[in-house]
Residue, then its C-alpha position, 0 to 999 in steps of 0.5 A: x302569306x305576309x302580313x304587311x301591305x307590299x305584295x310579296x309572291x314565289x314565283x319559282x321553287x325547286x323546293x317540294x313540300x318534304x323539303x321545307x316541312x320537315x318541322x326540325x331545328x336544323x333548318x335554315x334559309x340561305x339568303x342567296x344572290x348568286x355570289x361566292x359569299x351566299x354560295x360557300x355559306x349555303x355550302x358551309x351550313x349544309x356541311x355542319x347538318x342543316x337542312x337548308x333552303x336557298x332564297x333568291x329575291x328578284x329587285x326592280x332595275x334602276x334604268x327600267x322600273x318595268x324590268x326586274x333582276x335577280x341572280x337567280x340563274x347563278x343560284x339556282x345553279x348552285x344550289x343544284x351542285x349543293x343539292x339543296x331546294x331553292x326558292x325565287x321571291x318576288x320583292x319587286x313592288x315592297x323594293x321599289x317604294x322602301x329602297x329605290x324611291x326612298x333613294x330618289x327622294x333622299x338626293x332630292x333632299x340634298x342628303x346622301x342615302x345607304x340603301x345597302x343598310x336600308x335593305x338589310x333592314x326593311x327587306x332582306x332581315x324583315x319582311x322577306x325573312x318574315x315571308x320565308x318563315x310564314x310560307x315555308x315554316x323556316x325560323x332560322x336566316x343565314x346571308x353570305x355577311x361578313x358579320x359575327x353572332x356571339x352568344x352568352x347565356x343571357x344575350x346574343x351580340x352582332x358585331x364586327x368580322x374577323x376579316x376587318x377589310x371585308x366587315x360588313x356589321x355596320x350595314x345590318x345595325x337595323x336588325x331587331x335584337x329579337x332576330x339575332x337568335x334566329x341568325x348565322x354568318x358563317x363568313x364572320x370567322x373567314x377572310x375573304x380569301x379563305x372563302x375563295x379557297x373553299x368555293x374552289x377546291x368544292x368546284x362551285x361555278x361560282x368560285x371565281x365569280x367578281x364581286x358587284x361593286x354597283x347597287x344591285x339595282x342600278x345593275x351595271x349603270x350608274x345610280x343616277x339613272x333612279x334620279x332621271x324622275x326627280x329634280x336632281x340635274x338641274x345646274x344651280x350656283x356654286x357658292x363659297x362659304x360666306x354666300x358668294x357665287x363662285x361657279x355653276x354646278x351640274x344638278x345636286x344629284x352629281x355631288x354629296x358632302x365631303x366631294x372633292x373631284x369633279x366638281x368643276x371649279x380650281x380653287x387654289x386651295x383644297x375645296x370640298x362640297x360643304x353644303x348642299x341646299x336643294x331647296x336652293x339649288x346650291x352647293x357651298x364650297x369649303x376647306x377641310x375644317x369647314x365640313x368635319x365635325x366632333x358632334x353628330x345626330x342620328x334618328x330612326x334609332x335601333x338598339x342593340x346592347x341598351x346596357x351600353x346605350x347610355x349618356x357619358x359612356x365611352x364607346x366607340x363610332x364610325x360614320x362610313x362602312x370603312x375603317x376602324x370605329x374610333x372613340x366617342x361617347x354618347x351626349x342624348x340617347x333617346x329611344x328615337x334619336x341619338x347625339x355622339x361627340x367624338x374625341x377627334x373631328x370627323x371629316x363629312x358627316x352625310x345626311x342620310x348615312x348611317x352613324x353605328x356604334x359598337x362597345x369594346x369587344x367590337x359588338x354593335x350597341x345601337x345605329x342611326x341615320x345621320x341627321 
């Protein structure tokens, strides 16, 4: 069983034990959520001769911590068009501490959490792949990511995918560098619609299935009902650069930096959410130049290329899942800690996102939580 303090358990399998104990090379798990990406990868793999093995996990509900959801029904009905085993695994209790609470206690903090990347990192790419591995003797992960693996003789890279709108590497930053030997992502080399296509003229039911645009654990609700708990919606000041009270706020948990709309106070001039103070119970307002920034710290470092991981290299950094990674270099580059200057000001630099850097042929070098 796994091997870490959280319980982790199968609660259904399609899978018998010739499936999953065929001991070859070719097989791998598929980490599947019931979407197009996670099913026309399984489809993919199975294509190219794997022996593959659906994984669907169960995660808590925000609304109702009592309940739990997975998109089991969705994946369980495609691995039987694919005609592949699959398995359900329950990570309610591991998700709840590591992600849900961690999420709560992050707002509560004033900052601005990414539990899309701590998943990756603390569940999907660890203790659940670990769980899959012990159990059913499976070493090798594939997920429905945009992302690419690149491989040379001596190293294994994570970098960016083809489809730059869809690129999702800046939420898998935190895999051990040990693990991306043992990875694949087929939807690295595809755009989106091209994955579209292949789901159709494959006939998946899921082919014209929406994307969830919502944390997965909020469901279809808004994600300030895991923040109910926590003293995150209570009305405090709004003050203005220089400590001033200009207006009353609606609770912390509504506003993070950089926010513009909805905040509830006309200005005259652009204002942003420049501050969050929860000790205080105030949001600062202020002008664009009040909240960019050409320096910024991360903690909880990861690294993957240590080669390019080094002060005065010039590399390049983004701060949000979106856009291009633009140009930088490191100042401190410590094994827990990392301080980034970049050539132009970058606009809200969050407590609690995630800073990524990648070298020139767009791989990955090392990500961190801003600080």
């Amino acid at each position: 069983m796994t091997k870490n303090k959280w319980k982790i358990r199968l609660i259904d399998s399609s899978a018998k034990s010739g499936d999953t104990k065929k001991q070859t090379a070719k097989q791998i798990a598929v980490l599947m959520s019931g979407g197009v990406d996670s099913s026309v990868t399984a489809y993919i793999l199975k294509e190219q001769g794997w022996d593959v093995l659906g994984v669907t996990m169960v995660i808590p509900v925000s609304c109702d911590l009592g309940k739990s959801v997975s998109s089991g029904s969705d994946a369980t009905l495609v691995c039987d068009e694919l005609k592949i085993p699959h398995i359900i695994i329950d990570v309610t209790e591991p998700f709840k501490e590591l992600i849900i609470d961690n999420f709560a206690k992050s707002y509560k903090k004033g900052a601005t959490p990414n539990p899309c990347a701590d998943c990756n990192t603390l569940i999907k790419f660890s203790m659940l792949w670990d769980f899959v591995r012990d159990n059913f003797s499976i070493a090798n992960l594939a997920t429905g990511h945009y992302a690419r693996i690149s491989r040379t003789s001596s190293n294994v890279y994570l970098g960016r995918a083809k489809d730059r709108t869809k690129d999702q590497s800046y939420f898998l930053y935190g895999i051990p560098s040990k693990k991306l030997e043992r990875i694949l992502f087929p939807l690295g080399e595809l755009t989106k619609e091209e994955v579209r296509n292949i789901a159709s003229e494959v006939n998946l039911t899921v082919a014209e299935k929406s994307e969830s645009m919502e944390l997965c654990f909020a469901g279809q609700g808004d994600y300030r009902y895991v923040l109910e708990s926590v003293e995150t919606d209570r009305p405090g000041d709004i003050m203005d650069m220089q400590g001033n009270k200009i207006g009353t706020h609606k609770g912390i948990a509504n506003y993070t930096l950089g926010q513009r709309q909805g905040i509830g106070y006309a200005g005259g001039k652009p204002l942003y959410v420049a501050k969050i103070d929860a000790r205080t119970n105030t949001i600062a307002l202020g002008e664009r130049e009040d909240i960019s920034s050409s320096v910024i710290k991360a903690n909880n470092i990861n690294v993957l290329i240590p080669v390019d991981y080094i002060p005065e290299k010039q590399i390049f950094g983004k701060i949000r899942s979106y856009g291009n990674p633009l140009p930088c270099k490191l100042i401190v580059a410590d094994k827990t800690s990392m301080t980034v200057e970049f050539v132009e000001p970058l606009f809200a630099p969050c407590p609690g996102q995630k800073m990524v850097l990648y070298n020139s042929e767009d791989n990955i070098i090392a990500g961190g939580t801003i600080i």
